[in-house]
C-alpha positions as CSV (number, residue, x, y, z in Angstrom):
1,X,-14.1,14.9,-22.5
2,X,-11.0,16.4,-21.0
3,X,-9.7,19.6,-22.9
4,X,-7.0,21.0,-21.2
5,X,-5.3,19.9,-18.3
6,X,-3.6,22.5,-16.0
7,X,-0.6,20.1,-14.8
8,X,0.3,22.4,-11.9
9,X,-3.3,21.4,-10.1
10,X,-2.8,18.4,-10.8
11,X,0.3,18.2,-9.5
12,X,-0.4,19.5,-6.3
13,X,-3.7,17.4,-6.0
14,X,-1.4,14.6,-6.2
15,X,0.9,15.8,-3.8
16,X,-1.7,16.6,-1.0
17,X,-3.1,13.0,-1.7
18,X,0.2,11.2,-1.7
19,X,0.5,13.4,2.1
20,X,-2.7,12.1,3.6
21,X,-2.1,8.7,2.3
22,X,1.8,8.8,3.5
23,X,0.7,9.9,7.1
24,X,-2.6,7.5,7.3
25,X,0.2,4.9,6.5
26,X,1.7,5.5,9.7
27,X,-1.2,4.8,12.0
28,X,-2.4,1.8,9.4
29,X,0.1,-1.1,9.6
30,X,0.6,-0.7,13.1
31,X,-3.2,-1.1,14.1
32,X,-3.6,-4.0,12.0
33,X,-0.6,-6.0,13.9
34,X,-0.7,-4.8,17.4
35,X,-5.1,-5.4,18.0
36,X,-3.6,-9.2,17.0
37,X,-0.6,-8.7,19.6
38,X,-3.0,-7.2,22.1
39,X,-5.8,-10.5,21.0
40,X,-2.7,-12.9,22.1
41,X,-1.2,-11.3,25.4
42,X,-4.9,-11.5,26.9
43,X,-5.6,-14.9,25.6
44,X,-2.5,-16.0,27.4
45,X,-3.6,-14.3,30.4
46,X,-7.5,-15.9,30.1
47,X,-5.9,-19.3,29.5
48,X,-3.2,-18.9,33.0
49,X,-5.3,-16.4,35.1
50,X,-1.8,-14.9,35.4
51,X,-2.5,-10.8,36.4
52,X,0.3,-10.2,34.9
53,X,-0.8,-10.8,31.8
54,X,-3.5,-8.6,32.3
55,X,-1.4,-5.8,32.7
56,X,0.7,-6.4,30.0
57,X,-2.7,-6.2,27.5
58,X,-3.6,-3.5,29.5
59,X,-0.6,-1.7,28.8
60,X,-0.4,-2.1,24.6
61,X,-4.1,-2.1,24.6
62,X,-3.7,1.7,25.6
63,X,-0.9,2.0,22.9
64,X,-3.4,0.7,20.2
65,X,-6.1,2.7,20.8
66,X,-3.9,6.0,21.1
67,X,-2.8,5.0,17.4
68,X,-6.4,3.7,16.4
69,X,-8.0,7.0,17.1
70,X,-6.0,9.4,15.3
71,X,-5.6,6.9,12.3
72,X,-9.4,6.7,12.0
73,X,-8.9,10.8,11.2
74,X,-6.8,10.8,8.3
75,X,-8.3,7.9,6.9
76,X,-11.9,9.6,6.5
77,X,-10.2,12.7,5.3
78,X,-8.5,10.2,2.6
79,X,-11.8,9.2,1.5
80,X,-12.9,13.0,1.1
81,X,-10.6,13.9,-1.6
82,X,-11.5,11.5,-3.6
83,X,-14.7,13.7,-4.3
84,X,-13.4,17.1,-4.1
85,X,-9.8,16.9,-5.9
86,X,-10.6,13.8,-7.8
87,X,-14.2,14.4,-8.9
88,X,-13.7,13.1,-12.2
89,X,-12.3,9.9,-11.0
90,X,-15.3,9.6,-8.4
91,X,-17.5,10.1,-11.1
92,X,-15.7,7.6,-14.0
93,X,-15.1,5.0,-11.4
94,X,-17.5,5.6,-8.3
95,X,-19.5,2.9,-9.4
96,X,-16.7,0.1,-8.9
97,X,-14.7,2.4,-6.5
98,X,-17.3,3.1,-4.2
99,X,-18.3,-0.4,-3.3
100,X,-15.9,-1.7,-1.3
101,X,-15.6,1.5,0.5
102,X,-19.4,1.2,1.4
103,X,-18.8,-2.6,2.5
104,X,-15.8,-1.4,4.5
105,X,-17.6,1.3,6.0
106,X,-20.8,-0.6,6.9
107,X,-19.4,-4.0,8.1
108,X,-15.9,-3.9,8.8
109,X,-15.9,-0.3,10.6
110,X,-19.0,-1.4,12.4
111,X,-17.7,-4.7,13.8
112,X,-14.9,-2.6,14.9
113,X,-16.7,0.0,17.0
114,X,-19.3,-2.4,18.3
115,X,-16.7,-4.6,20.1
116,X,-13.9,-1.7,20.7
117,X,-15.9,-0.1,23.6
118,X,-16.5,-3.4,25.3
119,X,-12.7,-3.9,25.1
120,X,-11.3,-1.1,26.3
121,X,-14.5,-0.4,29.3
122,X,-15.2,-3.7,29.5
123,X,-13.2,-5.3,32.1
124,X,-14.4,-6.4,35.2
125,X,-18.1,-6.1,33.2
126,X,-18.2,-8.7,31.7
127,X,-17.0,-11.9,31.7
128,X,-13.6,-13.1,30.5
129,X,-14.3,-15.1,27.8
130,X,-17.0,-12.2,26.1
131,X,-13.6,-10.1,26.8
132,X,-11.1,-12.1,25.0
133,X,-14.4,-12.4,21.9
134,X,-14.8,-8.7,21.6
135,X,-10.7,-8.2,21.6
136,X,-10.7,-11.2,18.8
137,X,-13.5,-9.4,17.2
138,X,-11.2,-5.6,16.9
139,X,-8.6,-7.6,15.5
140,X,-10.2,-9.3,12.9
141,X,-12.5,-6.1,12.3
142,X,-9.6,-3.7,12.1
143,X,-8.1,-6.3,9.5
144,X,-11.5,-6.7,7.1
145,X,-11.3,-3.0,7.3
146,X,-7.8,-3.1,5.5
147,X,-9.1,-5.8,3.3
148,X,-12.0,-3.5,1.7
149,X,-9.7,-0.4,1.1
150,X,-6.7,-2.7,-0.5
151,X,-9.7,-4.8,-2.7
152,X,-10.5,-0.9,-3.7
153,X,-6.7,-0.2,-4.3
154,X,-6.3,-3.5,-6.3
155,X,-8.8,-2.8,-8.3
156,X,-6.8,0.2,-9.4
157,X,-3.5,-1.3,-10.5
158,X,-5.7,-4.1,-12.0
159,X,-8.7,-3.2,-13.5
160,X,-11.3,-6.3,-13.7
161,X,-15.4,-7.0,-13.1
162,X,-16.3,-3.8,-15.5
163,X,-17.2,-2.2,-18.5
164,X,-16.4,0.7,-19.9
165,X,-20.1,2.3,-20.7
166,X,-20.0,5.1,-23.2
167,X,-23.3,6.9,-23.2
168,X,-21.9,7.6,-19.8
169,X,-18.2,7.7,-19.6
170,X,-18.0,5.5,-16.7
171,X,-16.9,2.1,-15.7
172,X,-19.7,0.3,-14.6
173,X,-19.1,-3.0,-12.4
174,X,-19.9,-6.3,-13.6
175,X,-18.9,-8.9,-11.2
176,X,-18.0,-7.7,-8.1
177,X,-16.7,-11.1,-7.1
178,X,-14.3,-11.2,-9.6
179,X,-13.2,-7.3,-8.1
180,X,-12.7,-9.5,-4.9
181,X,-11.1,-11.7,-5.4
182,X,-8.9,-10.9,-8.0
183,X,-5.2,-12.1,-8.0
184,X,-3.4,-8.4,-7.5
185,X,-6.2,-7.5,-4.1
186,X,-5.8,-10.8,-2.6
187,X,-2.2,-9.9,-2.9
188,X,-1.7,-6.5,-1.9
189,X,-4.1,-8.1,1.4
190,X,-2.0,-10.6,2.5
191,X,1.5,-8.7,1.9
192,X,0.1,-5.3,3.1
193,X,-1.5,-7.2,6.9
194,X,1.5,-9.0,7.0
195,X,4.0,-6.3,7.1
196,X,1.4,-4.6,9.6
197,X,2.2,-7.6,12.0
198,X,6.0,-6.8,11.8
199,X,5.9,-3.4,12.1
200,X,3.5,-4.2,15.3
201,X,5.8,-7.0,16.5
202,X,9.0,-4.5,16.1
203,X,7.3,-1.6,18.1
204,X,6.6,-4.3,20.8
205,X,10.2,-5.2,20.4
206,X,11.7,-1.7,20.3
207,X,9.8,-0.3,23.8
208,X,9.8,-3.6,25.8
209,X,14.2,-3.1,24.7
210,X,14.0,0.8,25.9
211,X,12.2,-0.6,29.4
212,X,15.6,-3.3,29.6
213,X,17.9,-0.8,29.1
214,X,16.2,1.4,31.9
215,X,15.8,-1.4,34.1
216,X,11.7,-1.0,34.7
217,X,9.3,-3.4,34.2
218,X,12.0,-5.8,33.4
219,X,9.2,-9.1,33.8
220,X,6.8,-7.2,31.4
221,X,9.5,-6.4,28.9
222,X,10.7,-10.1,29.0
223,X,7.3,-12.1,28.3
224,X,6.1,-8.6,25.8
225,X,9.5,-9.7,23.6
226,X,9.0,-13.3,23.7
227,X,5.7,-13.1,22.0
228,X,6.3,-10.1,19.8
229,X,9.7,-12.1,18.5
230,X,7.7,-14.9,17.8
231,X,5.1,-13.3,15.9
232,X,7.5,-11.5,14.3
233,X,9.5,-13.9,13.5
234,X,6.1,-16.1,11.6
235,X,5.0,-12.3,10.3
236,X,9.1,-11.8,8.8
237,X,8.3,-15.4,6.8
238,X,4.9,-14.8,5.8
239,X,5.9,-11.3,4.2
240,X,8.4,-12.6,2.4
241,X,5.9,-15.0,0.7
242,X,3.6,-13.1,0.4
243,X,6.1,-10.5,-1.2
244,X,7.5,-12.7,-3.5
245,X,3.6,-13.5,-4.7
246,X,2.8,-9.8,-5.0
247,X,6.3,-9.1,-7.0
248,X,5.0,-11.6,-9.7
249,X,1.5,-10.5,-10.1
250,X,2.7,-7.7,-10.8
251,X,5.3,-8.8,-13.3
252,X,2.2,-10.0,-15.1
253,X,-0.3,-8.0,-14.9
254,X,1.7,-4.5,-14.7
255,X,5.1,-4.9,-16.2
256,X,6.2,-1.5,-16.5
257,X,6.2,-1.3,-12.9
258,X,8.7,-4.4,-12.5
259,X,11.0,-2.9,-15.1
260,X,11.3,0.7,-13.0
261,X,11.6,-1.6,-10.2
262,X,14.3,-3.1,-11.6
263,X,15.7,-0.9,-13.5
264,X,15.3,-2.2,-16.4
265,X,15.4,-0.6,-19.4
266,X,16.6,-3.3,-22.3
267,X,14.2,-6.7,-22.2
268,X,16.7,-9.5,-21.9
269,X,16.3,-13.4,-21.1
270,X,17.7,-14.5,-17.9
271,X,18.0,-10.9,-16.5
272,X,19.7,-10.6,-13.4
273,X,18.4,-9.2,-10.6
274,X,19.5,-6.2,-9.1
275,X,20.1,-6.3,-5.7
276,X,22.1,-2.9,-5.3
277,X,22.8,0.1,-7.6
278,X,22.5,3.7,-7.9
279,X,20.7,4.9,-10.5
280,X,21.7,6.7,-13.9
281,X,19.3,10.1,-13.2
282,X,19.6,11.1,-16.4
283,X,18.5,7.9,-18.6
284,X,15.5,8.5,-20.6
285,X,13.7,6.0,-22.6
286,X,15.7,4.9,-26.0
287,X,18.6,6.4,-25.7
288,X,21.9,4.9,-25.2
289,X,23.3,5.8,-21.6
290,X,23.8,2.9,-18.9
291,X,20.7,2.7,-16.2
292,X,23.4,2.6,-13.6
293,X,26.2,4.4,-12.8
294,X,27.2,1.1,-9.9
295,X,25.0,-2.0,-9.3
296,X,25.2,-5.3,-7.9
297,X,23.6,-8.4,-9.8
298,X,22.4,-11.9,-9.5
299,X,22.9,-13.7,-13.0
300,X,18.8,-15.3,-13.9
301,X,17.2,-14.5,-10.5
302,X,14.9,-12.1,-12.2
303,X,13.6,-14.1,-15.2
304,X,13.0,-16.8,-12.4
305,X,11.3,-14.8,-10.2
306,X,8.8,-12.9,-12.2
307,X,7.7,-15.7,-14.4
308,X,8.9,-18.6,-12.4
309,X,11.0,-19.7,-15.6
310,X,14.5,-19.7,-15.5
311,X,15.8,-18.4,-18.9
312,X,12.4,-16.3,-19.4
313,X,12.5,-13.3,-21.4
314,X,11.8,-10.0,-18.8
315,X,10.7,-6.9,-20.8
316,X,11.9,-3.7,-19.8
317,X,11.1,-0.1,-20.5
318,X,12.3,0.4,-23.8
319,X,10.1,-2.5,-24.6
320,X,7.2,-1.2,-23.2
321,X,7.0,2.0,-24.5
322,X,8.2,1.7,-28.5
323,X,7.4,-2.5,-28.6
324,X,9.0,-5.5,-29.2
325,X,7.8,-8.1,-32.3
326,X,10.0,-10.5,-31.6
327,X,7.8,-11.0,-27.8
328,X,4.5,-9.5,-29.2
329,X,4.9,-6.7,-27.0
330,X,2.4,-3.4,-28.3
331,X,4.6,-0.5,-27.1
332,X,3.0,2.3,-26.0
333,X,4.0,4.2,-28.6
334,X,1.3,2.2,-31.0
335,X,-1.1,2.2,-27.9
336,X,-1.5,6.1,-27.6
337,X,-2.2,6.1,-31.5
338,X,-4.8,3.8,-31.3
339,X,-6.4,5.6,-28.2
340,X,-6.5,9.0,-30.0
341,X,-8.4,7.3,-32.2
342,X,-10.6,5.8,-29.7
343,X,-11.3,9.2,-28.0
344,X,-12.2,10.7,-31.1
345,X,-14.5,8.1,-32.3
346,X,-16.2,8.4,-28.6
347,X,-16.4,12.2,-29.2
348,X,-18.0,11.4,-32.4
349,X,-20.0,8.9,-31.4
350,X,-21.2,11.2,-28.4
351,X,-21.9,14.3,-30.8
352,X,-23.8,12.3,-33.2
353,X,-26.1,10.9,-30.5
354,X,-26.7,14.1,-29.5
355,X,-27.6,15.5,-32.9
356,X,-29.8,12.2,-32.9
357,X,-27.9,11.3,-36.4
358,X,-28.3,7.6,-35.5
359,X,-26.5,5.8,-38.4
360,X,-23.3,7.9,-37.5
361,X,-23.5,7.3,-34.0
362,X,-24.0,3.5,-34.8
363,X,-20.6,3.7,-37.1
364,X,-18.9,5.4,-34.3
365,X,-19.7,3.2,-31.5
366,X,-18.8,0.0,-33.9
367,X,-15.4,1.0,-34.7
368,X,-14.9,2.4,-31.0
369,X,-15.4,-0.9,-29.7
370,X,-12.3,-2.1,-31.8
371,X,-9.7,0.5,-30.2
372,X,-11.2,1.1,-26.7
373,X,-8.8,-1.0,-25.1
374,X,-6.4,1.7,-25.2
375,X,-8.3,4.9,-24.7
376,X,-6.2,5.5,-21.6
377,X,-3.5,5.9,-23.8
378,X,-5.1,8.8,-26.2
379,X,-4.4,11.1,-23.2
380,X,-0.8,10.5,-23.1
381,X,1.3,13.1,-25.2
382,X,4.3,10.5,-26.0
383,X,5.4,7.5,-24.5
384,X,7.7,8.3,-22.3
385,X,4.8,9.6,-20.3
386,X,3.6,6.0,-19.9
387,X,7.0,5.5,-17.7
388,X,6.7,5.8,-13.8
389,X,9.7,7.8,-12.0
390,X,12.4,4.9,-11.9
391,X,14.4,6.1,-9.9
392,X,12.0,6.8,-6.6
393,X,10.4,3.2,-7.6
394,X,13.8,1.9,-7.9
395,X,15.0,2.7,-4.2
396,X,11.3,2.6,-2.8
397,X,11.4,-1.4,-3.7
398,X,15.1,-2.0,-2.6
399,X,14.9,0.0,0.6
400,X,11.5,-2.1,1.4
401,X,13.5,-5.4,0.7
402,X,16.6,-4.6,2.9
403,X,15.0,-3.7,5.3
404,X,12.9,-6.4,5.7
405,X,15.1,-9.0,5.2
406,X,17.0,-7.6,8.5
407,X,14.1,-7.6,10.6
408,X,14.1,-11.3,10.9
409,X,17.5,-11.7,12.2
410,X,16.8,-9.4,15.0
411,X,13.7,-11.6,16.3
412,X,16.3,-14.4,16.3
413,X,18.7,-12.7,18.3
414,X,16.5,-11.8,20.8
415,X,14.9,-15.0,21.1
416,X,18.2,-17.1,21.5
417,X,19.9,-14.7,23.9
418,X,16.1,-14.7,26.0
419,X,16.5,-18.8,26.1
420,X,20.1,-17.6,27.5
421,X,19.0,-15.6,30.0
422,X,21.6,-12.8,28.8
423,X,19.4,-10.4,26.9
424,X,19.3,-8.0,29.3
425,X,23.3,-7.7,29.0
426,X,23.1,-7.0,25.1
427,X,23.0,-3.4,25.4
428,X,23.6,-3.4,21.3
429,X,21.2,-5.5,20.8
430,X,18.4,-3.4,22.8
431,X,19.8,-0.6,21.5
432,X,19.3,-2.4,17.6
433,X,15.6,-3.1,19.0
434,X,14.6,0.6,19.7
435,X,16.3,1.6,16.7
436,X,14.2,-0.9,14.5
437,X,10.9,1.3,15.0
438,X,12.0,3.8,12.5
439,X,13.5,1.5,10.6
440,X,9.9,-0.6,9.8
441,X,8.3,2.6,9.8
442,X,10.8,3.8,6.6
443,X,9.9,0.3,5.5
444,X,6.5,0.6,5.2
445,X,6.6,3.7,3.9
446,X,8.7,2.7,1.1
447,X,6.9,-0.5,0.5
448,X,3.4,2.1,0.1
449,X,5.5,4.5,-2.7
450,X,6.5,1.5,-4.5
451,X,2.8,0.3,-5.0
452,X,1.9,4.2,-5.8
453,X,4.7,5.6,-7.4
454,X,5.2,2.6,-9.7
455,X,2.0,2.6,-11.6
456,X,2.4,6.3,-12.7
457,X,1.1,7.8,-14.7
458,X,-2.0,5.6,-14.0
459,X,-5.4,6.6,-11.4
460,X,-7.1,3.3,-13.0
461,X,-3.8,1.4,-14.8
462,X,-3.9,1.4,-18.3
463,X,-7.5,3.1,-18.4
464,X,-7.6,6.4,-17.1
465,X,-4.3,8.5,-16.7
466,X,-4.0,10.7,-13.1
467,X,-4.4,14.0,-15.6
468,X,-7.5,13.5,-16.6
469,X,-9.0,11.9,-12.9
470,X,-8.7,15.7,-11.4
471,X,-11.4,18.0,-10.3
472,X,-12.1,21.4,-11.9
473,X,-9.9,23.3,-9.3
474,X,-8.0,26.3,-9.3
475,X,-4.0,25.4,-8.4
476,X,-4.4,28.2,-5.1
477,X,-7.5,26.0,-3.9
478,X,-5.6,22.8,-4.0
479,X,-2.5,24.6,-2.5
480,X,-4.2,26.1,0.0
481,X,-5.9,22.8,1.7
482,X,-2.5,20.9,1.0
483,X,-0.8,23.1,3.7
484,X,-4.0,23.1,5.9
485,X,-3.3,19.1,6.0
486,X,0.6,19.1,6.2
487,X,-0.2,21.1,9.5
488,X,-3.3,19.5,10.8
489,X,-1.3,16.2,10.1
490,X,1.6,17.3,11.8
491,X,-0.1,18.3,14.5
492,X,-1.7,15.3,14.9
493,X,1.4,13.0,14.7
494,X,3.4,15.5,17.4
495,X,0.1,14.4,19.6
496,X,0.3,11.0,19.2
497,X,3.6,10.5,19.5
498,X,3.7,12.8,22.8
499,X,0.5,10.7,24.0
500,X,2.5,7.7,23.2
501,X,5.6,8.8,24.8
502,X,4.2,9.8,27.9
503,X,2.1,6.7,28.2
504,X,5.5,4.9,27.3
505,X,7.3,6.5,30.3
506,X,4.8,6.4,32.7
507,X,4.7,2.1,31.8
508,X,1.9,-0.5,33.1
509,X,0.3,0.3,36.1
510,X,1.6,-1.8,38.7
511,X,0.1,-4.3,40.9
């Protein structure tokens, strides 16, 4: 057992994980849209025999593989920290953890690699149709790939398939179906490759707009926006589903995080949702200050939308952490008394076993059983501790929503003014195009510190806290490596986006 905890390490080991995940983010999403963008520009140019076609997945087919191969980078350095600043995570959890990682590394990274080389060295050596297969075949690999690590990250914010094994003080899988397929992976799948295929369908959007504005390539740019506003425009209606689906699994299974999100501190029925409002930085469970210093509501969306119930009581913080009778909510006030019991009856039970005092041990273990529910919670000093940052997961959710409910109107202007003819005379609309890149990129990022950030202070929610999933480090060692990555990452995102660029301005090679 854990018996002090030097918060500055941990700190930092959190920081330089929240770095490599931030900057892996960037190369993900964009991957997992554009191999399906790059699967349909050469199955239209199979199905017309069209070269220009050809050229078209030529050109974004270089684009994707630029991004693939420095994403593959920071996504195996990821998966290292895990062992060496999370060791006691690895070793808690690595039994359930470590599975879909395996699965993902064996099957979905394999299927990836086997076909990639035949797609990018393959042309004019083997046939068309094997072609357009092994393309299909990077798409749908690079996509099971995602499905692995988000199953792993599900798993996280909700824990199911295990027990909790005491001689060992690990979590031990039971059904790996049910870790599967359970309702918050399946979720966090379909939302997380969905907004992959907007962000995709934008940077399509935003370079084929630059090449309009510069007057090159002008056919290219044309046909590349016609698709990429289509599947963009399917992508923009399938996230929003798929968001609204993720928003109330998580309103069940992880309410603390829909109250930051929300802002919500006082439980109400019919709650409002907020769709604006700056934050009150200085609220703090309990007390009596307002959560927002200006915000903009809609009267019942919230109640409606998280428990598909209009008129449904919402809990909110204050709920959450010091309880409410009246809705049988256990605060988690009550919750980290219980678990300090249940770690000392564990301690017990472990010392007893040890001293081969059996009839203790027994005692121990039987009454341990009773309260191990919350051990989590007997590592938590008080209960404000069991509160994520609301304000970062307040403006991390809202900033993912506004943004992504603007990206959909741009794919319809570009497609009506295309069946005009006229696009290529909206200069503010090309120039809206270009700038959207940045703007799905912020998107995404937000949406990825929402789903982080928002299940604070939890490594494994409501089971193990992030203080006690640390290695044994000293705070220099973990410094030291986090500015190692921050320079090795940036170095690697000036190269890609200077490979990019270049590759950008030099265009598709002509006939």
């Amino acid at each position: 057992m854990v018996e002090h905890i030097d918060l500055s390490q941990v700190n930092w080991a959190r920081a330089q994980f929240a770095l490599t995940a931030m900057y892996h983010w960037v190369f993900v999403p964009l991957t997992l849209g554009l191999s399906f963008l790059v699967a349909f520009f050469e199955s239209i140019y199979v199905r017309t025999a069209n070269e220009e076609w050809k050229r078209i997945t030529k050109f974004w087919m270089t684009l994707f593989g630029i991004n693939f191969a420095i994403g593959v980078a920071t996504g195996i350095i990821m998966e290292f920290e895990f062992g060496t600043n999370w060791s006691n995570y690895s070793w808690m959890v690595g039994d359930i953890f470590g599975a879909p990682l395996a699965v993902e590394g064996i099957f979905a990274f394999f299927l990836e690699a086997t076909f990639f080389a035949v797609m990018f060295f393959g042309w004019n050596r083997v046939s068309k149709g094997f072609h357009l297969f092994s393309t299909w075949m990077v798409a749908i690999g690079s996509n099971l790939s995602a499905l692995w690590i988000l199953v792993a990250n599900g798993w996280m914010q909700y824990p199911v398939g295990m027990r909790f094994n005491p001689d060992t003080a690990r979590f031990e899988m039971q059904n790996f179906w049910e870790v599967l397929f359970s309702p918050v992976a399946i979720s966090k799948f379909t939302h997380a490759t969905s907004s992959g295929f907007l962000l995709a369908s934008l940077f399509v959007l935003g370079i084929s707009s630059w090449y309009l504005l510069q007057e090159r390539h002008q056919v290219m740019a044309r046909r590349s926006i016609i698709v990429a506003s289509v599947f963009g425009l399917l992508s923009s209606a399938y996230v929003a589903f798929t968001g609204d689906e993720a928003a109330y699994s998580v309103a069940q299974r992880q309410p603390m995080k829909l109250a930051a999100m929300e802002g919500l501190y006082d439980g109400r029925t019919s709650a409002p949702l907020i769709a604006a409002g700056l934050i009150n930085a200085a609220k703090e469970p309990g007390d009596k200050q307002a959560p927002f210093a200006v915000e903009l509501k809609i009267p019942g969306l919230l109640s409606l939308l998280a428990n598909r119930e209009a008129g449904s009581f919402v809990p909110g913080v204050n709920d959450l952490v010091f309880g409410n009778k009246e809705h049988n909510i256990i605060g988690a006030e009550e919750r980290i008394e219980k678990g300090k019991i249940a770690v000392e009856l564990l301690r017990t039970y472990k010392e007893a076993r040890k001293a081969g005092d059996k009839d203790i041990a027994n005692a121990a273990l039987k009454a341990f059983g009773d309260y191990q529910d919350n051990l989590g919670y007997g590592y938590l000093n008080k209960p404000a501790e069991a509160v994520p940052p609301v304000g970062i997961t307040f403006y991390a959710f809202h900033i993912m929503v506004i943004t992504g409910t603007i990206f959909p109107l741009v794919f319809l202007f570009f497609l009506y003014f295309q069946a005009k003819g006229t696009l290529s005379y909206q200069s503010w609309l090309l120039s809206l195009g270009i700038l959207c890149i940045p703007l799905g990129y912020i998107g995404q990022q937000a949406g990825w510190v929402l789903a982080e950030v928002g299940r604070q202070p939890w490594a494994i929610q409501g089971l193990l806290p992030v203080t006690v999933a640390n290695s044994n480090l000293t705070t220099g060692t973990v410094q030291t490596t986090f500015f190692i990555f921050l320079a090795l990452f940036t170095l690697l995102m000036i190269a890609e986006i200077s490979i990019m660029l270049k590759q950008i301005k030099i265009g598709p090679e002509e006939n």
